[in-house]
N, C-alpha and C positions, 0 to 999 in steps of 0.2 A: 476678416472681421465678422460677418454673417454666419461664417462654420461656427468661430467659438463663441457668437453667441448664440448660435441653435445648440450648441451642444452643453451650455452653460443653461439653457431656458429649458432643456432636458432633463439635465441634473435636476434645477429646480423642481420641475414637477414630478421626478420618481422620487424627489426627498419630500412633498405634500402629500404625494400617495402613503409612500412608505409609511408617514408621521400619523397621517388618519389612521389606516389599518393596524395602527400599533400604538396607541396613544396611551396605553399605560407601562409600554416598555419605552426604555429611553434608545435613541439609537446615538452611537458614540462614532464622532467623525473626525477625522485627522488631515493634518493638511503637510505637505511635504515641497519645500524648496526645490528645484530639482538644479536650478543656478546655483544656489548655495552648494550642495552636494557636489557637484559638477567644476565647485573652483574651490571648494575648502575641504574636502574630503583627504586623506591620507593618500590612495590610488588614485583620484584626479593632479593632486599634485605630483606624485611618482608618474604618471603616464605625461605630465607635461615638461618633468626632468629629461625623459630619453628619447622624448622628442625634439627637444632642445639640443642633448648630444647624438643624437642621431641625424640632425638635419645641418648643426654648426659648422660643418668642414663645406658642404656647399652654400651656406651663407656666407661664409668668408669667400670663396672662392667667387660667389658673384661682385660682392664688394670689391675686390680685385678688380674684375673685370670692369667693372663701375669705374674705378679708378683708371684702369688704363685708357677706356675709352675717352675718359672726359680727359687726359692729358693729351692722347693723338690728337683729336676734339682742339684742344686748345694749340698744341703747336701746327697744326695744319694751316689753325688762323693766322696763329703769327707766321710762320714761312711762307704763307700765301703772296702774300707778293713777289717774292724774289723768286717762286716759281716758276719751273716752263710750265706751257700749258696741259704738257702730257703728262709730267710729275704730278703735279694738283692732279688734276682727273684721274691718276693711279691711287694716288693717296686719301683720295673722296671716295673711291669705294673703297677701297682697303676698309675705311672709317663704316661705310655701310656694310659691308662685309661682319665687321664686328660686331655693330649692332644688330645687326639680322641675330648671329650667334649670340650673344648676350640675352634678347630677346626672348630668343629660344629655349635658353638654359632657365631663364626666370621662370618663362612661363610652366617649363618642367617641374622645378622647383615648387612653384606655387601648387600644382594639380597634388604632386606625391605629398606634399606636407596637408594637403588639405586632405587626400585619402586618407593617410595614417592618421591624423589628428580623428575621422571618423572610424578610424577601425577601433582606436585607444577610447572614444567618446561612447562607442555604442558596448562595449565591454564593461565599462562604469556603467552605466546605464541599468544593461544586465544584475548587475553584482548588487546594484541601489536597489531595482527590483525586487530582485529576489530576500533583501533584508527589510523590505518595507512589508514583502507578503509575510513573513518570519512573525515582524512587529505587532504586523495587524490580529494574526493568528493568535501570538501567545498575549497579547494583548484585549483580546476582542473586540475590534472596529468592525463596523458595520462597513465603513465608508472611508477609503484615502481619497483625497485629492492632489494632484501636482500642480495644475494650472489655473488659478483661481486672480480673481481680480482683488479680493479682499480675504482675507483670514487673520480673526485674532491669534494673537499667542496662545492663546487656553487650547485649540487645536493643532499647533504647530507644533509638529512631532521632527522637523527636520533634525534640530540636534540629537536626536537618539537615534535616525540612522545613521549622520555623520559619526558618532563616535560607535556605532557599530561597527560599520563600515572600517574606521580604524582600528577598531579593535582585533578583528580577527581576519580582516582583508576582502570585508564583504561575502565571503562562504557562507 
């Protein structure tokens, strides 16, 4: 909270400087979604398609194992009583056995989806970048912002890198 707004109270005062020293040029400032780009973009939604079919054969596969576990799970409870007491106690770990495994695989699961989701997120990123610096240029902004607490419309230039962006694949 105190980073952004030291760096928000910064902004501020190189846009008072800047304003002084230039008072009869106007300076032109743009403000960019980086949420919006990030979930409406043409590449944000393709990079979150093949992550979907790249990740879908181990989400079912742990849903499986979800499923198996909570049926051992449940008949363990009902044949528990007519158990001896060494079957129970074989079949209780059996059950922890799986869940160890199950565990395991999730938590696998979780780390590699959350790395590729950042390999796929920092690539948009890039690609947003670099159309924003495009924008700025053939445009002449002084100033983008990404992160701002308030921006009117009148500076909100997101939809023209989204539909850059789609337009030619962010290049």
């Amino acid at each position: 909270m105190k980073k952004n707004f030291a760096k928000s109270a910064l902004v501020g005062g190189l846009l008072v400087l800047a304003m002084h020293g230039v008072q009869a040029q106007e300076i032109k400032i743009g403000y960019v979604s980086s949420d919006r780009v990030l979930s409406q973009s043409a590449p944000a939604k393709a990079a979150e398609a093949r992550l979907r079919q790249e990740f879908e054969p181990r989400e079912s596969e742990l849903a499986d194992m979800a499923a198996k576990l909570k049926a051992a799970s449940d008949k363990l409870d009902k044949d528990a009583p007519t158990l001896s007491e060494s079957e129970r106690a074989r079949r209780q770990r059996e059950l922890v056995d799986m869940e160890r495994e199950f565990q395991r695989k999730r938590r696998e699961y979780q780390e590699d989806i959350s790395r590729r989701r950042s390999e796929e997120l920092a690539a948009i990123i890039e690609r947003a970048n670099a159309v924003i610096k495009r924008i700025a240029e053939q445009e002449k902004y002084d100033l983008i912002l990404q992160e701002v607490v308030h921006a009117s419309k009148r500076v909100d230039i997101t939809d023209k890198v989204i539909n850059a962006l789609n337009a030619n694949g962010g290049k």
